[in-house]
Phi, psi and omega in degrees: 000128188256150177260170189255116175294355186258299210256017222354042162298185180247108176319116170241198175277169180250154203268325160330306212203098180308305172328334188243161189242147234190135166271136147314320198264325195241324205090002183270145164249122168320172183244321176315126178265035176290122168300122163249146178260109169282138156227166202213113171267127172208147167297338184259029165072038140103022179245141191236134193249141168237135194268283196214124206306321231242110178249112214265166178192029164285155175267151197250132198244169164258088184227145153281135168264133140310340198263296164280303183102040189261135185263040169213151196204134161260147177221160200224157150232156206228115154287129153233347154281200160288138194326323179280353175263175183279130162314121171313125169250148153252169235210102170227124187303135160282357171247299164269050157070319215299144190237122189250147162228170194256057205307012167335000000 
């Protein structure tokens, strides 16, 4: 990792002209005509298994989906009326996504 000699930033490549490395910040460009090279380090030899793209991080109830009829559900609340009425809670199934709410 290289620094910005006027500005101490951190030197990235430039996008004109990859050989040279570029402050962001100040505008200074190297004169070196150096290749530079990125890596990117993982542990598992550069293979990344993706499980599932969406990481709920709702808190989870005991509700029946209409739909499936699955007894665990995540839920959230929501104003969607006016301030002096009670918050709308949703509803999400944790096995087929589907979403209901509740006017309780």
């Amino acid at each position: 990792m290289m620094f910005c000699p006027k500005c101490k930033s951190i030197l990235l490549p430039d996008k004109i002209n990859p050989k040279r490395i570029r402050c962001n910040n100040c505008g200074y460009t190297s004169r070196d005509k150096k290749g530079i090279v990125l890596k990117e380090k993982s542990k598992s030899g550069g293979k990344i298994e993706v499980i599932d793209k969406t990481i709920e991080t709702l808190p989870k109830t005991e509700s029946e989906c209409p739909k499936c009829e699955n007894k665990q559900a995540y839920y959230w609340l929501n104003q969607t009326r006016s301030s002096d009425e009670a918050e709308t809670q949703f509803f999400m199934c944790v096995k087929c996504k589907h979403r209901w709410r509740s006017y309780d």
